[in-house]
N, C-alpha and C positions, 0 to 999 in steps of 0.2 A: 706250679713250677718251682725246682727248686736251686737253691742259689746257686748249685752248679752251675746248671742251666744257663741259670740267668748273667751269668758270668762269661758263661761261654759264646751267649748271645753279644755283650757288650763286645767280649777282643775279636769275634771271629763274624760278626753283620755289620752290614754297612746300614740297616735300621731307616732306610727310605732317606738317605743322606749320599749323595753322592759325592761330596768331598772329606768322608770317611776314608783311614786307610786300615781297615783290617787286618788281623795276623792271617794268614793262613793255617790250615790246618796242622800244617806240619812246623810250623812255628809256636803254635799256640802247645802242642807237645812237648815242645826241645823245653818252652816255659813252664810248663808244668814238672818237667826231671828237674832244671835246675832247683824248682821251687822245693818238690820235695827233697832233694838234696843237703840243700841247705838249713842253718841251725834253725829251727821255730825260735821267734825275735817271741820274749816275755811279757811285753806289755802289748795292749791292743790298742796298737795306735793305727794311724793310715798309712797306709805304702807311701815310698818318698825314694824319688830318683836314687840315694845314696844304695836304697834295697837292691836296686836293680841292676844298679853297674858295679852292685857288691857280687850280684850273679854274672857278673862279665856282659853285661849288656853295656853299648855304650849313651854315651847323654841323650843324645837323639835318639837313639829307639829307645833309651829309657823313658824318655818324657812321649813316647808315642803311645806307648803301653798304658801311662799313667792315664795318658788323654782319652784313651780308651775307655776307661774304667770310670772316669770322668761322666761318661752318658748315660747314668741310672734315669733321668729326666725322660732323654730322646728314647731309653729303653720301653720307662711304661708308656707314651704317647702310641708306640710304633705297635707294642701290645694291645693297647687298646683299640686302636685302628684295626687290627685283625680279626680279635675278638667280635667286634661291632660288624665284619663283614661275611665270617666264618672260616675266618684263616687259623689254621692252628699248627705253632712252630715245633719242629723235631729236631732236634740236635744229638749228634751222636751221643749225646750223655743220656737221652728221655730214653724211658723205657722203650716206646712204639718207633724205636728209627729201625729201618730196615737192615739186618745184621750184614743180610747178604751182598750189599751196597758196600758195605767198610771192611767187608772182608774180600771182594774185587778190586776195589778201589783203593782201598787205605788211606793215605797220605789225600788222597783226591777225590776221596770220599766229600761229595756236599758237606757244607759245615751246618749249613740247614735247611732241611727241607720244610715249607710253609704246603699244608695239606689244608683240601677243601672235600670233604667229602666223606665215605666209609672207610672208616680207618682200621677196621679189621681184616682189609683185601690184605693190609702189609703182612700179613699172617700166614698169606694162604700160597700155594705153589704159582709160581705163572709161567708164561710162556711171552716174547718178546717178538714182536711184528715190526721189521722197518720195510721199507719202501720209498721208490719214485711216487710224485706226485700227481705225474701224467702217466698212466696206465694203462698201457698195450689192453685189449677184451681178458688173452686169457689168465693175464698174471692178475688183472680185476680178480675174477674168480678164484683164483688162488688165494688173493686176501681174503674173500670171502668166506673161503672154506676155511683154513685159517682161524677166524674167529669165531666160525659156526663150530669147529671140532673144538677149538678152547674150551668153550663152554656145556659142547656135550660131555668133554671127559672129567671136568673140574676143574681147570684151570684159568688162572685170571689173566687176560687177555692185558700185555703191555706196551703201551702204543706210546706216540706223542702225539696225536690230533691233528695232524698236519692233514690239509686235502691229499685223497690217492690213498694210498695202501693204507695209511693209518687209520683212518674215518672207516674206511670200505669195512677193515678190519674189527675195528673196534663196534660199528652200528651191529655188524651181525651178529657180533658176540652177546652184544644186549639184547636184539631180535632172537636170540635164541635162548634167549633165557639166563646166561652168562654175567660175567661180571670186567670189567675194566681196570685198569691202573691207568692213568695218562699225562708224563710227562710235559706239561704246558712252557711254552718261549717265548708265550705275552704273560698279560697281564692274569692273575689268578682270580683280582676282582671281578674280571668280565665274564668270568663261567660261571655257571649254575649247574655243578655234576648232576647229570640224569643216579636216579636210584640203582644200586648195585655198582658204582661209579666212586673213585677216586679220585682227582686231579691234585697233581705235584707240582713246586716251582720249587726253583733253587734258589738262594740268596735273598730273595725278596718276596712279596707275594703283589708288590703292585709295579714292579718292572715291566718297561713298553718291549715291546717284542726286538730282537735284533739278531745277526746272523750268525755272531759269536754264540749269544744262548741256544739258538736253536741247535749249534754244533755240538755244543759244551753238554746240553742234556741228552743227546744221543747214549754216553758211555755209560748214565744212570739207567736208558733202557735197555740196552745190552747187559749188564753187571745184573741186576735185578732178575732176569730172568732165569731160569733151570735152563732154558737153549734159548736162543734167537735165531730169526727166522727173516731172509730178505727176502720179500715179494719182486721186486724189478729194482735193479739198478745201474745206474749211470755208471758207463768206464771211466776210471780215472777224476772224477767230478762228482759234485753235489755230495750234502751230509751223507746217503745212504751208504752213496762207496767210503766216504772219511770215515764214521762208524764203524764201518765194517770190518776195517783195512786194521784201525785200530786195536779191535776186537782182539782179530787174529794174532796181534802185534803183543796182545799185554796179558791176551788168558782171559777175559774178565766174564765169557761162557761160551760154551760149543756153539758154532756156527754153522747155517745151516742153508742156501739158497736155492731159491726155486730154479728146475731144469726147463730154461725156457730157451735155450738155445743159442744165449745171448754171449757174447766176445766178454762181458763184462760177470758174468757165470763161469765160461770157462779161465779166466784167470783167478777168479776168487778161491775157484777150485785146485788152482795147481799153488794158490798160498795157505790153503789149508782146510777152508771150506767142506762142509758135506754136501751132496747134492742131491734134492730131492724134489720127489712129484706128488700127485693128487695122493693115491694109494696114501702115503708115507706118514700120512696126518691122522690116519686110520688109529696109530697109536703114539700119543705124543710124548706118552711118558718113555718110549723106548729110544728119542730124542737121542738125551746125553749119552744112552749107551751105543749108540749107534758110530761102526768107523765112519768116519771123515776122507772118505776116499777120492781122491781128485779124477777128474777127467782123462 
């Protein structure tokens, strides 16, 4: 790791500390212009409050910064703690961070993602599966198909492991030979990626599950993907329409849901949506080039 990195880790994770106050990403940059702005100081001493509110920071977030930077201790602890589980952290500076995440995203791009698993899926094309959790028969099999075509045409199936379309989606993609990305809202300790398998967390990798995260990592499965793709959704309610709605809302990849007849279909479709069937998955790379024709 290098002291980028490791730098980037101290201002912008909270390193299994919960009365951490991180920069965000978009702060941790506005810090980096003023820094390289400013003169290079000649001796090499330690950063000191006068550095920082010499960059127009004031006392207070100057000394938060400082205190930041303060945690090289809590840093290796929180390292080795991953290490020791098979956690292993990406930060927009590491080679392996997914381009396609911070060029959707930017500003709100994860500041890290903690991966468990084959870290060369981040390489390869994928294709983005949300879904309800309770699943009508035939949008089941829609997930199904779904992940069985992901993996017949090459594509690596990106889910978040939620019961329902995500599971449905993501078992068959491995039942067929495929391979997985999977966006986890618990804990990363508690899985054991099956082979050809990835799992992601953001911010932490030993975070307890909560309804912020599982919302929060939705935009990482949509952004990631070449299109996404919603098996059933709720009107107006639950992640898969929040997701969704967002999606449409900020660009972050062509949208795409299943024609299951649903009130919650046909509005997705008159905000932008494309709407498609069984046929349609026949070729998934014609996805993104496909219009997005509403109802």
């Amino acid at each position: 790791m290098t002291g980028a990195e490791r730098g980037f880790l101290l201002l912008c994770c909270h390193l299994g500390d919960p009365q951490r106050r991180p920069l965000t990403v978009s702060q941790f940059r506005r810090l980096s212009r003023r820094v390289r702005s400013a003169e290079k100081a000649a001796d090499d001493r330690e950063l000191e409050i006068s550095d920082l509110t010499a960059l127009g920071y004031g006392k207070g977030e100057a000394a938060r910064i400082l205190d930041l930077f303060d945690g090289e201790a809590l840093l290796d602890r929180y390292l080795k703690k991953a290490k020791n589980t098979g956690c292993t952290p990406l930060t927009p500076l590491s080679p392996g961070y997914p381009r396609r995440l911070w060029e959707a995203l930017g500003d709100d791009a994860p500041a890290c993602l903690w991966a468990k698993g084959d870290l060369t899926l981040l390489e390869q094309e994928g294709i983005a599966l949300v879904g309800s959790r309770d699943l009508l028969p035939e949008n089941e099999a829609f997930s199904r198909a779904v992940g069985r075509e992901a993996a017949r045409q090459g594509f690596v199936l990106i889910s978040g492991n939620a019961r329902g379309a995500d599971r449905t989606a993501q078992n068959s993609a491995l039942a067929s030979g495929g391979s997985v990305i999977s966006f986890l809202a618990d804990r990363l300790t508690d899985h054991t990626p099956p082979p050809n398998a990835l799992y992601l967390s953001e911010e932490g990798f030993d975070l307890e599950f909560s309804a912020p995260r599982a919302l929060s990592r939705n935009r990482c499965i949509h952004a990631l993907g070449t299109a996404a793709i919603a098996a059933q959704c709720s009107l107006r309610t639950g992640g898969t329409w929040d997701g969704s709605v967002k999606n449409l809302r900020f660009g972050w990849s062509p949208l795409y849901v299943f024609a299951d007849g649903s009130e919650s279909c046909a509005v997705l479709s008159q905000m932008g949506a494309g709407v498609i069937g069984f046929d349609d998955l026949n070729n998934l790379h014609a996805l993104p080039q496909m219009p997005q024709l509403t109802l």
